[in-house]
N, C-alpha and C positions, 0 to 999 in steps of 0.2 A: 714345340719348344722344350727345348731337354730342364732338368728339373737345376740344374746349377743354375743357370742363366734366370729361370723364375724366381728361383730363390734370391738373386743378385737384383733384380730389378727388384723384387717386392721389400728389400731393404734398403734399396738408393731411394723409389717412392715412398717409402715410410720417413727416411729422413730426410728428405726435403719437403715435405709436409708441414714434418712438425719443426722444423726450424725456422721455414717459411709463416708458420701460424706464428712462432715466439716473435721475430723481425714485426711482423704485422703489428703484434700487439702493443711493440713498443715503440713501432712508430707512428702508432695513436697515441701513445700518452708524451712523446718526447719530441718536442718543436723540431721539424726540419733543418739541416744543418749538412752545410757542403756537397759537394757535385750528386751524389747520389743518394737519394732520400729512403732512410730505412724503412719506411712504409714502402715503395715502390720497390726495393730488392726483395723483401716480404712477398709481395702480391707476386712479383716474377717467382721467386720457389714457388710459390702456391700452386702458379699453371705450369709450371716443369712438372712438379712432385703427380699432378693430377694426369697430365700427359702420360710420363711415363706407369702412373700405376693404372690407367687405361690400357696399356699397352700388355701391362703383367695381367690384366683381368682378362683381356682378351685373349693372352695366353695359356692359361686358365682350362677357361674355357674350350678351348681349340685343342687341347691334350686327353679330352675326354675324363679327366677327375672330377669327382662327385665331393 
């Protein structure tokens, strides 16, 4: 995996991560409301954000960097 492409995935999975964490937390604290509940958009980045930085970690790895 050439280093542009690692570097591109390890910033899409870093921000869906953390904006998946922010979604999450506010939709514990913020009653359920309309078709798509911001607890459940939340937990969906959560397993994008963790897929794709599985994918960056595997790529990683597979380039032989230390």
């Amino acid at each position: 995996m050439n280093a542009g492409l690692r570097r591109t995935l390890g910033w899409v999975a870093a921000v869906l991560l953390n904006l998946g964490a922010v979604l999450f937390l506010v939709g514990l604290i913020l009653p359920p409301t309309g078709d798509a509940p911001i607890l459940g958009v939340g937990i969906g980045m959560l397993l994008v954000g963790l897929a794709i930085g599985a994918v960056w970690l595997s790529g990683e790895r597979g380039s032989g960097a230390r």
